[in-house]
Structure formats: C-alpha cells, structure tokens
N, C-alpha and C positions, 0 to 999 in steps of 0.2 A: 707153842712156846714163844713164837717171833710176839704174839697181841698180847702176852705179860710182859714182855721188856718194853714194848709202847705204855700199855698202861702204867709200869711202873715207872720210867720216865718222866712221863706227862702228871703222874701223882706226885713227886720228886719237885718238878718245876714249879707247881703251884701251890703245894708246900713251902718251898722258897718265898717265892714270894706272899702266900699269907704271914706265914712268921715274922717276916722283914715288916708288914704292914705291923703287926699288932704289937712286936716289939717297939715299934718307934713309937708308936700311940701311949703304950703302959708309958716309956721315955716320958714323953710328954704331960701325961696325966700325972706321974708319980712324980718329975722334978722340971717339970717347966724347963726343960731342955732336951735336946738329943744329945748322948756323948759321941767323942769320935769314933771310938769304936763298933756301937753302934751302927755309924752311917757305913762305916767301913763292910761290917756284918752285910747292911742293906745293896749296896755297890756289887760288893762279891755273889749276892745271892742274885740279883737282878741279873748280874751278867751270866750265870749259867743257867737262868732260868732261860732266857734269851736266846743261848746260845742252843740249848735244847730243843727247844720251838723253831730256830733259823736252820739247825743243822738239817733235821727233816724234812726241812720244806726245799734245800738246797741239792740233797740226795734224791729226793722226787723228779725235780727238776733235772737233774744231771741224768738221772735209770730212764727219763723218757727223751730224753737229747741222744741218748748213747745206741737205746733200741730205735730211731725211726720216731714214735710216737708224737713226737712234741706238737702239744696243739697251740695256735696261735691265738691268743686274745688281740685283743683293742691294747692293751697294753704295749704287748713285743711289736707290735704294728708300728707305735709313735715311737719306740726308741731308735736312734740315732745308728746309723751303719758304722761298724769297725774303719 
C-alpha cells in the first residue's frame, strides 16, 4: 500500500509539471504570449512539485538521523559545524 502512495505521488509531481510545460508552450504558440494566470498555474504547480520531491528526500534524511544510520558523504564532511 505504502509503493502506491509513492508512485502516486511521484506520477502527481510530474504531471504538474508536464502540464505546466505544455500549457505555457500551447500560450506561446497559440498567442505569442503567456498570461498571468498561466505563470501563476506554472509557480503553483513547480512548487508542489518540488516540495513533493524535497519532502521525501528530507524524511529519508531525518528516519536515518533519528535510527543511528546516517551515512556520511563528502558532502556532510565539508559543511560547516553548528
């Protein structure tokens, strides 16, 4: 049950954002312009796209901080100490 609310998620997200692309394109092709609502549409859907993608990479992050796990890259190496 939990890898259908991922997939449906992750199909949700880039669904957003295909629509947003193809919507702005017809914009363009059909009147040589985007309207604002439009970019509005594209804003709103980028940011829950995003925020879908950021949220579970952030909960990943946190279930393996909280169990002991957390593996160290090259990356958490160079950031800056509290």
């Amino acid at each position: 049950m939990r890898n259908y609310s991922k997939i449906t998620q992750y199909a949700c997200a880039v669904l957003l954002i295909v629509t947003s692309i193809a919507l702005a394109f017809y914009q363009v092709i059909d009147n040589d312009d985007v309207a604002n609502g439009v970019l509005m549409y594209i804003a709103q859907a980028f940011l829950l796209a995003g925020s879908i993608f950021g949220l579970d990479y952030y909960v990943k992050k946190l279930t393996q901080t909280i169990n002991g796990n957390k593996k160290t890259t090259t990356r958490d190496k160079e950031q800056q100490p509290p």
